[in-house]
C-alpha positions in Angstrom: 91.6 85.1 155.1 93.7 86.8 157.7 93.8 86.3 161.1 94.0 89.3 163.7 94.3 89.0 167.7 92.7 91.4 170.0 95.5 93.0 172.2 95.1 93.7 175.8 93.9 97.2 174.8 91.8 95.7 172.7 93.6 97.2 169.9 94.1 95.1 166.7 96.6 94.9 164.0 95.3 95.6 160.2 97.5 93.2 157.9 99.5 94.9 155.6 97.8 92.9 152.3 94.4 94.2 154.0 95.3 97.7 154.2 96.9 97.8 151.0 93.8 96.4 149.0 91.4 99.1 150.9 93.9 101.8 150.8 94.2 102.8 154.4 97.3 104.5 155.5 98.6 106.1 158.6 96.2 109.0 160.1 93.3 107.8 157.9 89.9 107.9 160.1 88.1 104.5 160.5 84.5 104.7 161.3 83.3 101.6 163.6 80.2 100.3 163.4 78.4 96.5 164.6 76.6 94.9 161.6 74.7 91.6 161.9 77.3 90.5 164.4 80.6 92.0 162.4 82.9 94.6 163.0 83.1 97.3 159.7 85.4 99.6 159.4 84.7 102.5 156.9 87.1 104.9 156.0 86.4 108.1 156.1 87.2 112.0 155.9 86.8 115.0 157.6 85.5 118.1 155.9 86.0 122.1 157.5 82.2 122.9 157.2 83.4 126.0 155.7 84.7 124.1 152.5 81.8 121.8 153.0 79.1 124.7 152.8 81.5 125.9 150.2 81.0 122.8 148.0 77.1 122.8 148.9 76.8 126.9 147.2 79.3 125.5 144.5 76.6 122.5 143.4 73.4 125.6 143.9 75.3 127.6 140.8 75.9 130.2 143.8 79.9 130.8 142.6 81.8 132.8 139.7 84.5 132.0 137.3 86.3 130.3 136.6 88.3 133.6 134.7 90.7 132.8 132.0 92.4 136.6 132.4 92.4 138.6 135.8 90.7 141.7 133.8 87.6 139.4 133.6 87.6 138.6 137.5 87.9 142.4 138.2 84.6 142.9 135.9 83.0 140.4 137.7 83.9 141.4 140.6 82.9 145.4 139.8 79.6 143.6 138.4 78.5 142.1 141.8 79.8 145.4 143.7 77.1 147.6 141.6 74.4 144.7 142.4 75.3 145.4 146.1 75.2 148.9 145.4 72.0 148.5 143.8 69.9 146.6 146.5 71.1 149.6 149.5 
């Protein structure tokens, strides 16, 4: 068990066998949180909500390709541009 002190900032000091066994390296982003008396820190990561609704119409089945030859991504691209046509 390791032993941390709280500074005068009340900053503390990870120890280095700590943050090698959890993985946390410089610029990670901690979350805080009181539990039952404790202090957790989970590590987390930040998403644009761009790629984030990206990832969200990748999982509905709302994306194309992936194209083994560029000819096939210009057909499918052609495809969705007559669709578009289509529904004007």
């Amino acid at each position: 068990m390791a032993l941390v002190t709280v500074k005068n900032k009340y900053q503390v000091v990870i120890p280095q066998a700590l943050r090698k066994q959890v993985g946390v390296n410089i610029g990670d982003l901690l979350e805080a949180k009181a539990e039952k008396g404790k202090i957790i820190f989970i590590r987390k990561t930040v998403i644009d909500s761009r790629i984030a609704e990206s990832l969200v119409e990748y999982k509905a089945g709302k994306f194309y390709g992936p194209f083994s030859k560029h000819r096939d991504f210009i057909a499918s691209l052609h495809r969705e541009a007559k669709k578009l046509k289509q529904k004007k």
